[in-house]
C-alpha positions as CSV (number, residue, x, y, z in Angstrom):
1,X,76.5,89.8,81.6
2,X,77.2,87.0,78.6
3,X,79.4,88.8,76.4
4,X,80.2,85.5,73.7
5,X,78.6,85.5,70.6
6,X,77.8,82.1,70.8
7,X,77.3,79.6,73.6
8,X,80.1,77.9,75.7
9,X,79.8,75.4,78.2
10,X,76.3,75.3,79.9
11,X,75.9,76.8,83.1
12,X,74.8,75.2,85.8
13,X,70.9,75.5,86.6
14,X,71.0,73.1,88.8
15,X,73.7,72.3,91.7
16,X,77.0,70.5,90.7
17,X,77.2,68.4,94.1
18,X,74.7,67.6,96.7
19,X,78.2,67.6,99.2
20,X,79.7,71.0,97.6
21,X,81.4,71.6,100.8
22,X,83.1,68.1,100.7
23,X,83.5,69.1,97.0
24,X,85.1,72.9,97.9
25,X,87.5,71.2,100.3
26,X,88.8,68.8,97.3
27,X,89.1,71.4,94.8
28,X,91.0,73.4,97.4
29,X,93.4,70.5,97.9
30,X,93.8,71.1,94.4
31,X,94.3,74.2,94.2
32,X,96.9,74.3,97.6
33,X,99.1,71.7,94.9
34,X,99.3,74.7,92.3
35,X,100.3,77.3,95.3
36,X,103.0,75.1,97.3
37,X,104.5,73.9,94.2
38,X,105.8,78.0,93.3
39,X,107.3,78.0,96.5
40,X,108.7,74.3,97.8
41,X,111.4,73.9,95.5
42,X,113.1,77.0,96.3
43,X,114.8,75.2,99.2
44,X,115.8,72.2,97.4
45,X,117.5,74.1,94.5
46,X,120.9,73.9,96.5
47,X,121.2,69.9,97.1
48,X,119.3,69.7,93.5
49,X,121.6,71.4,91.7
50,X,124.8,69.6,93.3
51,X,123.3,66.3,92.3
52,X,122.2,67.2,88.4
53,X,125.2,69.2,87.9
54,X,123.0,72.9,87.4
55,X,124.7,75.9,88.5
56,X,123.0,79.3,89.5
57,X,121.9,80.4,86.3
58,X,120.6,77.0,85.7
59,X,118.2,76.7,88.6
60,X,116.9,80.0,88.4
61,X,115.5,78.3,85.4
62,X,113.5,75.2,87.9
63,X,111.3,78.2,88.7
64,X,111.5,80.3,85.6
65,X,110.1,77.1,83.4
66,X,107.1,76.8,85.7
67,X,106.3,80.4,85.7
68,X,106.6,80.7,82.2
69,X,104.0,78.2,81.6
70,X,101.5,79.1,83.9
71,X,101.4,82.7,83.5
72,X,101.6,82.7,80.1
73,X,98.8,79.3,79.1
74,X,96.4,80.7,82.4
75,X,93.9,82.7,80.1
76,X,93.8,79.6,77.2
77,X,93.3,77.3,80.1
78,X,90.2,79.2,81.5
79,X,88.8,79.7,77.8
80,X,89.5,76.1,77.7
81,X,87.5,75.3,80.6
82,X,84.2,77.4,79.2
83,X,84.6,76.0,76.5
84,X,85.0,72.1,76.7
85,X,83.9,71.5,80.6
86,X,85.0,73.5,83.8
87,X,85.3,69.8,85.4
88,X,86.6,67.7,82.2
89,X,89.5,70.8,82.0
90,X,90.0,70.3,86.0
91,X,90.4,66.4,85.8
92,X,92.5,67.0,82.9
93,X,95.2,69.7,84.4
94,X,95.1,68.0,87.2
95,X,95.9,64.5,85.7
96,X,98.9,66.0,84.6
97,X,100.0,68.1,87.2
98,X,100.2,64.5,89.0
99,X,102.3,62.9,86.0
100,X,104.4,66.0,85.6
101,X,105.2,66.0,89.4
102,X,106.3,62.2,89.0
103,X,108.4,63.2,85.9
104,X,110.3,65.4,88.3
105,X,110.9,63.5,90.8
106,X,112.5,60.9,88.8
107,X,114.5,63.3,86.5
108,X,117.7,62.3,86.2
109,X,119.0,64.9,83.8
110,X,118.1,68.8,84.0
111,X,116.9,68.9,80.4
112,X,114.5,66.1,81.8
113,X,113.7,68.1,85.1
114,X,113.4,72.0,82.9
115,X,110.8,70.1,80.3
116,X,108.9,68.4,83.7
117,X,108.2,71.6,85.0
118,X,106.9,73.3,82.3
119,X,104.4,70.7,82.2
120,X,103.9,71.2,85.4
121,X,103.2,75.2,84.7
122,X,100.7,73.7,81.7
123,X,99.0,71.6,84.0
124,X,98.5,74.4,86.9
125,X,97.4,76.3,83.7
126,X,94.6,74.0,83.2
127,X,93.6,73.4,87.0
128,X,93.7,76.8,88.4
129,X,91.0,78.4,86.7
130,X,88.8,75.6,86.1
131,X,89.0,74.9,90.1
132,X,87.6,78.8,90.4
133,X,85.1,78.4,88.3
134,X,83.8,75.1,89.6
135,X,83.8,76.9,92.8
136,X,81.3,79.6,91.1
137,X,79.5,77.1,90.1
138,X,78.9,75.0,93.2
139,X,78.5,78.5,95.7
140,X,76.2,80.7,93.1
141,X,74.7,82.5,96.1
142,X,76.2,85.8,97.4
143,X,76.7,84.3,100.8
144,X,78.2,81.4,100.6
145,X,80.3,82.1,97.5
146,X,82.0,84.6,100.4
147,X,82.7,82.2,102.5
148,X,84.0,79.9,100.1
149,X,86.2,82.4,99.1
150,X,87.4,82.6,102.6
151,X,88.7,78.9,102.5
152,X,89.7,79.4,99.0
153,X,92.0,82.2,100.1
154,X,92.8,80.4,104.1
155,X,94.2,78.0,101.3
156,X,96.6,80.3,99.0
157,X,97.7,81.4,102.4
158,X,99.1,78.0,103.8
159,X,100.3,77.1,100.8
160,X,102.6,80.0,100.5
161,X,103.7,79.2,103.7
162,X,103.5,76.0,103.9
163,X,106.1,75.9,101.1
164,X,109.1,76.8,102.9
165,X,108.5,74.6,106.2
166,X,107.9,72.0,104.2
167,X,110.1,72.4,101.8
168,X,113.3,71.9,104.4
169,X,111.4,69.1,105.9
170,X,111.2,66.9,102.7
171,X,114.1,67.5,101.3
172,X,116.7,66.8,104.4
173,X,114.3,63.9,105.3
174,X,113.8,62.5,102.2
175,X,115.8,64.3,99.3
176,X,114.7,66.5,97.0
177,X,112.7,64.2,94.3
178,X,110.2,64.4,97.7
179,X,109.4,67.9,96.8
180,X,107.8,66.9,93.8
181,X,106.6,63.3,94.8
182,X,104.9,64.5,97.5
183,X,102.0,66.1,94.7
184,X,100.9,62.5,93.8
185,X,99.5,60.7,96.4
186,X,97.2,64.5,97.2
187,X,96.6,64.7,93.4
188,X,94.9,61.7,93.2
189,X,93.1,62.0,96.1
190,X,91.5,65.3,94.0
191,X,91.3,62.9,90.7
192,X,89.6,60.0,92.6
193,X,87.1,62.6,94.3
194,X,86.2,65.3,92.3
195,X,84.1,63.2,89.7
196,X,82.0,61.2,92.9
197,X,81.5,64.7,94.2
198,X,80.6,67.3,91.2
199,X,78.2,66.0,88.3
200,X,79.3,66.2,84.8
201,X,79.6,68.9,82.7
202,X,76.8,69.9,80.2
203,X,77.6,70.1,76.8
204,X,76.9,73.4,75.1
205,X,77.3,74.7,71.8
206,X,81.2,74.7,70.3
207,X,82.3,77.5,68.0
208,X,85.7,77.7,66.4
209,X,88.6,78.3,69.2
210,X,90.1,81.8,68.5
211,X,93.5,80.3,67.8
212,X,95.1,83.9,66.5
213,X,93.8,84.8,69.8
214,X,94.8,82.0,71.3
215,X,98.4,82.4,70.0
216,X,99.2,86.1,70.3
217,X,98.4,86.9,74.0
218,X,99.9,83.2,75.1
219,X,102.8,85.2,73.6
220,X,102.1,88.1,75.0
221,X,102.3,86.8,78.6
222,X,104.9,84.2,78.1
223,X,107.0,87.4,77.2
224,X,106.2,89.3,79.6
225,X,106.9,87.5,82.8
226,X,110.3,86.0,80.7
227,X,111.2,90.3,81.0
228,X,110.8,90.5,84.1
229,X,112.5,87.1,85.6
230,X,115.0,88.5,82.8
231,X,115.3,91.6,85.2
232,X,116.5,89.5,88.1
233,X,119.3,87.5,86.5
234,X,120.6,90.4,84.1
235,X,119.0,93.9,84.7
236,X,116.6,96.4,83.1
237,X,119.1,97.3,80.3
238,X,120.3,93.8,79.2
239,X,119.2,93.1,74.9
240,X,117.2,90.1,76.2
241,X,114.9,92.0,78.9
242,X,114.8,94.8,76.4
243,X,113.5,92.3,73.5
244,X,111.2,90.4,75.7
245,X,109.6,93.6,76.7
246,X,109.0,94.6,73.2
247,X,107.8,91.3,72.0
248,X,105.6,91.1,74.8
249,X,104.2,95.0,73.6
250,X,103.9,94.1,70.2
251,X,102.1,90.9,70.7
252,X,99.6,92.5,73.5
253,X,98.4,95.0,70.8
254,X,97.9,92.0,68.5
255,X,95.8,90.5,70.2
256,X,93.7,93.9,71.2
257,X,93.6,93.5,67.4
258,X,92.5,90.4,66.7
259,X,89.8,90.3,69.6
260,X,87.9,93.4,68.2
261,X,87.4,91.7,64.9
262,X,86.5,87.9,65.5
263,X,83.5,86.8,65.7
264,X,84.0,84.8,68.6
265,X,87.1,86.1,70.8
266,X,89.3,84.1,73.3
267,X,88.3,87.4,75.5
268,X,85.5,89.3,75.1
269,X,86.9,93.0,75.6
270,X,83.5,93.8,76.7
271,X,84.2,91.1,79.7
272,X,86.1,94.3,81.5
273,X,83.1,96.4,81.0
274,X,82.5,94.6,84.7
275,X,84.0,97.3,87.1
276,X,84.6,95.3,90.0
277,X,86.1,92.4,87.7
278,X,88.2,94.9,86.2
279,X,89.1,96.5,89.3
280,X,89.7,93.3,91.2
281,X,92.3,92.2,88.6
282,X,94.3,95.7,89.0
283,X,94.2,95.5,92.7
284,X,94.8,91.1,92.4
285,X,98.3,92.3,90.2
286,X,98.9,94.6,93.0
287,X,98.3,92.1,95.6
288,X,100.3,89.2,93.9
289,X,103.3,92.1,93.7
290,X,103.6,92.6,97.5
291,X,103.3,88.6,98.3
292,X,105.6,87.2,96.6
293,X,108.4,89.9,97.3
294,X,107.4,89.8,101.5
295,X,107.7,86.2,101.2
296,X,111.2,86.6,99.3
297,X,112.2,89.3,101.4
298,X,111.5,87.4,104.6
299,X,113.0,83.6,103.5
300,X,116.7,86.0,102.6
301,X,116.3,87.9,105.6
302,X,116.0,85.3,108.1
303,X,118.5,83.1,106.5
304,X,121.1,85.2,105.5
305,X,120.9,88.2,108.4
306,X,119.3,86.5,111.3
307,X,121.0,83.0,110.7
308,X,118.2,80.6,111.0
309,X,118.9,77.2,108.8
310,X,115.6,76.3,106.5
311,X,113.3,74.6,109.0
312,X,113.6,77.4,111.5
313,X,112.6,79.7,108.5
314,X,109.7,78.5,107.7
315,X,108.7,78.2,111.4
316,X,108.5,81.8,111.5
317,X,106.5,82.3,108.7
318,X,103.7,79.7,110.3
319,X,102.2,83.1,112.8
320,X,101.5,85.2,109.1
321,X,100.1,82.1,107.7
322,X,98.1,81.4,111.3
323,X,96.9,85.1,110.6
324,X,95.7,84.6,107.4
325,X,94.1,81.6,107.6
326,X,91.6,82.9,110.6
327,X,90.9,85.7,109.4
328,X,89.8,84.6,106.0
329,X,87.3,82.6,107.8
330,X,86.4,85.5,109.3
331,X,86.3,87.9,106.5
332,X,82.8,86.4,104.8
333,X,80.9,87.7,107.9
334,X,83.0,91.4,107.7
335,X,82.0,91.3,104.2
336,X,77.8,90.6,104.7
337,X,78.2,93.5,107.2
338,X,80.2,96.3,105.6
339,X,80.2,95.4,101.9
340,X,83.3,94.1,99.8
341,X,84.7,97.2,98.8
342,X,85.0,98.8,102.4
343,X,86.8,95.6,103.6
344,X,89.3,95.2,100.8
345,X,90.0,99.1,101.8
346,X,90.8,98.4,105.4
347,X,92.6,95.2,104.7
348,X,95.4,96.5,102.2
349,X,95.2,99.8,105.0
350,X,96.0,97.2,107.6
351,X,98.9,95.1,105.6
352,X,100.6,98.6,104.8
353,X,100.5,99.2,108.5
354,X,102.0,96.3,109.3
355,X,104.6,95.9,106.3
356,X,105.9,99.6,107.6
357,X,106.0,98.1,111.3
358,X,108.1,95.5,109.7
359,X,110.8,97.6,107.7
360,X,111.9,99.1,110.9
361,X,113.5,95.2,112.2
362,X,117.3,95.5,112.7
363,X,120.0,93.4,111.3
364,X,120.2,91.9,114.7
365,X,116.4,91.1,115.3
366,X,114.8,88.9,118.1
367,X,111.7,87.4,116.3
368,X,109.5,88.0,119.2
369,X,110.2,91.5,119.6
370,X,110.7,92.7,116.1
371,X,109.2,90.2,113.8
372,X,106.4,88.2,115.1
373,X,103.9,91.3,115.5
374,X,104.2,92.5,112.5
375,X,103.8,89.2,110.5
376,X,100.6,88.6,112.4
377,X,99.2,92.3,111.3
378,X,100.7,92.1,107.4
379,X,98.8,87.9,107.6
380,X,95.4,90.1,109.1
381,X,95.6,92.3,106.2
382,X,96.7,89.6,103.6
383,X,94.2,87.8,104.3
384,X,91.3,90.2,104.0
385,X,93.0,91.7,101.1
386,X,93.0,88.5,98.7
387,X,89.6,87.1,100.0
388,X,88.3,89.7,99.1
389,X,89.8,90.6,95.8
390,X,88.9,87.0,94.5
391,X,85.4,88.4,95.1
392,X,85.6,90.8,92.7
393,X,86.9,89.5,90.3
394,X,84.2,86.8,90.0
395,X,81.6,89.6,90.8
396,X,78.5,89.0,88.2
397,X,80.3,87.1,86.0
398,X,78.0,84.4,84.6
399,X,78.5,80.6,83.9
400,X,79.6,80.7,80.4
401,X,82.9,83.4,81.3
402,X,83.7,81.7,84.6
403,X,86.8,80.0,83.7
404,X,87.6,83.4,81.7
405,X,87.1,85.3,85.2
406,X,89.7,82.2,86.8
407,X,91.9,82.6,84.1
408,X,92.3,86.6,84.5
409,X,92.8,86.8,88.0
410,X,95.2,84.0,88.5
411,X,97.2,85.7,85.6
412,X,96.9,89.1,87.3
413,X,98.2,87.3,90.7
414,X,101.2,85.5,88.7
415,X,102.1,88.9,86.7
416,X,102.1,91.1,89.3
417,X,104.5,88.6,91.3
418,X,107.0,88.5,88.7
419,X,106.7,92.5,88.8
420,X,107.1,92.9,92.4
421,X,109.9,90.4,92.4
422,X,112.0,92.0,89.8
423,X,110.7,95.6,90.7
424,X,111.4,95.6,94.6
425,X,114.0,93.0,94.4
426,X,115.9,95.3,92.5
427,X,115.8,98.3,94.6
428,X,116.6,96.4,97.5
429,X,119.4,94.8,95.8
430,X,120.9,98.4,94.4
431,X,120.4,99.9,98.2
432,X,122.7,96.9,99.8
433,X,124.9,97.7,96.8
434,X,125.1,101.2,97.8
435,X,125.7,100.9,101.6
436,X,128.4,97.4,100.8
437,X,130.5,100.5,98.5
438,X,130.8,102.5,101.1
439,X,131.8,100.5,103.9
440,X,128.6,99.0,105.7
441,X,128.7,95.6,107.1
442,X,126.7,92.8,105.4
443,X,123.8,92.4,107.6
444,X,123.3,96.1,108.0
445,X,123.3,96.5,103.8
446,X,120.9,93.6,103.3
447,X,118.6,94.6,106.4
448,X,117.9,98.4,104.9
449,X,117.6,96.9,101.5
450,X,115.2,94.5,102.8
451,X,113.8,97.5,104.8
452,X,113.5,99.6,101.3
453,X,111.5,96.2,99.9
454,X,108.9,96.6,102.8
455,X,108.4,100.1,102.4
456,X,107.5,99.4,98.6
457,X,105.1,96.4,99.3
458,X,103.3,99.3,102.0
459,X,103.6,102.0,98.9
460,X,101.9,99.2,96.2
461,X,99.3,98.3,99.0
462,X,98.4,102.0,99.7
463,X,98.1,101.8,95.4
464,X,95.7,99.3,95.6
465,X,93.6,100.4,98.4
466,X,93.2,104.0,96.3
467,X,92.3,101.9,93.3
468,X,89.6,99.9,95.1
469,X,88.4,103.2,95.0
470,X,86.7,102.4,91.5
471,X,85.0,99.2,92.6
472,X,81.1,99.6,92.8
473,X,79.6,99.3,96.6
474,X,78.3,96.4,97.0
């Protein structure tokens, strides 16, 4: 289904690379940059912030300034990409991801390191969708597009993990400029390979860039996720959450507005028409939600109730990521059997199972008894779950809306972690505020607030696996 009124970037008739595997490993190198980098910094905001002079509110905006950019530029950047080349857009985000990242590292003032990282967030903008769509591109049979899904998703998975071990590696090796250096030399391994591997793109027919479009629902997002870090740092009922909110309402309907009447939209309303892309975004906002606050939740918990220091951290958190990793090589082959829609089911089934195992640990906790099973059953479920959910949202999409499909369910994934961040954060912060009143010890308060925040990442998985229920079979 081609829903633009005029022609975009040519799909591919032909293959993009005679090595598309070699290729799919680059672009997944790629693509690993964009996920460590929302996660590796986190444990160099202490020694970063002594050294620049930033205090707490201050480095909550190192990670704000990246999030803002990417959530909010991810649907212009995969319009961009149909539009003007899926591979010229790639090289380009990806170009400067690499000179952002450099920028960082050197930064010697924090207005200099805030302004590098929302480049940074521009540049994933750029890279993240394109990448998805080249992947489409390269893998346009049913088969192998599943399984490489599964290495695209084996990816997200280390990354996320991989972001914590080696963030605490770098940065009391090395300091923490390596957290950002450390994106160069792999970036232009991806900018030196990617054009020997993939041909170039073919030029189609331009029309004008919806630029109202463009404008209103950069707005829109760039709002929205600004509410909801608002939400951590000052509450639901603070003016500035309030206002974002409303700005980010107002501005959504705009652009509803404006895409029903142009003649060429930045996204075809018709686009969600798709059922399973439609249904994989939902249940991709979903998944996003329960990631990024288990990966919070777990990073506090050990550190601040169990007592391991950084490294030991993110040493736990390697048997999840081991789970995930396997089984989304696995998952293609559950998939050709049983059909998309019955694995996603069992997958989210499987990580609420293991995230409720999980809310029972104590405050004093032996990893091996209380902790490593069910990481390994949440990384089974996790890693099923987004496989699969990048699946649908790619199903029958054709080459001209490609980068569209990237764009939407890598803004579902960044959404819905904001909203699971702020959402369960905050009920597991007001539950260890409650039991601290009235006379609990510290690690007792944070372990059931923690043990609250597991309970509602099992609750939103349960949500998603009931709203799978709407996919087609396939």
């Amino acid at each position: 289904m081609n829903t633009l009124t005029a022609p975009v970037a040519a799909p591919a008739t032909t293959t993009r690379s005679t090595r598309r595997w070699l290729a799919l490993s680059i672009l997944a190198l790629a693509q690993f940059l964009v996920v460590l980098d929302a996660s590796i910094v986190n444990i160099a905001l202490p020694v970063l912030g002594a050294q620049l002079g930033m205090n707490t509110a201050a480095l909550a905006w190192v990670i704000t300034a990246y999030v803002l950019a990417f959530g909010g530029l991810l649907l212009l950047g995969g319009r961009l990409a149909d539009r003007y080349g899926h591979r010229r857009i790639f090289l380009i985000g990806t170009a400067g991801f690499v000179a952002s990242s450099a920028l960082a590292g050197l930064s010697f003032t924090s207005e200099m390191l805030l302004a590098a990282r929302a480049l940074q967030g521009a540049s994933a903008a750029l890279l993240a969708p394109a990448a998805l769509a080249l992947l489409t591109h390269l893998f346009p049979e049913t088969g192998d597009r599943t399984k490489a899904l599964g290495v695209w998703g084996g990816v997200a998975g280390i990354g996320s993990a991989a972001g914590v071990l080696l963030g605490g590696v770098l940065t009391a090796a090395l300091g923490w400029q390596s957290v950002f250096f450390v994106n160069v030399p792999i970036g232009a391994i991806v900018l030196i390979a990617i054009p020997l591997l993939i041909t170039p793109d073919v030029a189609g027919a331009r029309g004008k860039l919806d630029l109202p479009g463009a404008a209103t629902i950069t707005g829109a997002l760039v709002a929205a996720v600004g509410a909801l870090s608002a939400i951590e740092q000052v509450g639901f009922a603070h003016p500035l959450t309030i206002g974002l909110a409303a700005a980010s309402v107002v501005l959504g309907v705009a652009f509803v507005r404006i895409e029903r009447r142009t003649a060429e939209p930045l996204v075809p309303l018709a686009v969600f028409r798709n059922r399973n892309l439609t249904v994989g975004n939902i249940v991709m906002l979903l998944i996003g939600a329960a990631m990024v606050a288990l990966f919070f939740a777990l990073s506090v918990y050990m550190q601040s109730v169990l007592g391991y220091d950084a490294l030991t951290t993110g040493l736990t958190q390697l048997p999840l990521a081991g789970a995930l990793v396997i089984v989304a090589g696995v998952v293609p082959a559950v998939i050709a059997r049983v059909g998309a829609k019955a694995t996603l089911v069992g997958s989210l089934v499987v990580l609420a199972a293991g995230l409720v195992w999980l809310s029972f640990a104590p405050a004093d906790a032996q990893f091996l008894v209380h902790v490593l099973g069910p990481s390994i059953v949440i990384g089974v479920g996790m890693g099923g779950a987004f496989v699969t959910t990048t699946q649908l949202s790619v199903d029958g999409v054709e080459g001209g809306e490609s980068g569209l499909a990237g764009g939407l369910v890598n803004t579902s994934q960044q959404i819905g972690g904001a909203l699971g961040l702020a959402v369960l954060g905050t009920i597991a912060a007001l539950r260890t505020d409650e039991l601290l009143a009235s006379g609990v010890a510290a690690p007792e308060a944070i372990t059931s607030g923690f043990s609250w925040l597991f309970l509602g990442t099992a609750v939103v998985a349960v949500v998603a696996a009931i709203a799978t229920g709407f996919a087609r079979k396939n």
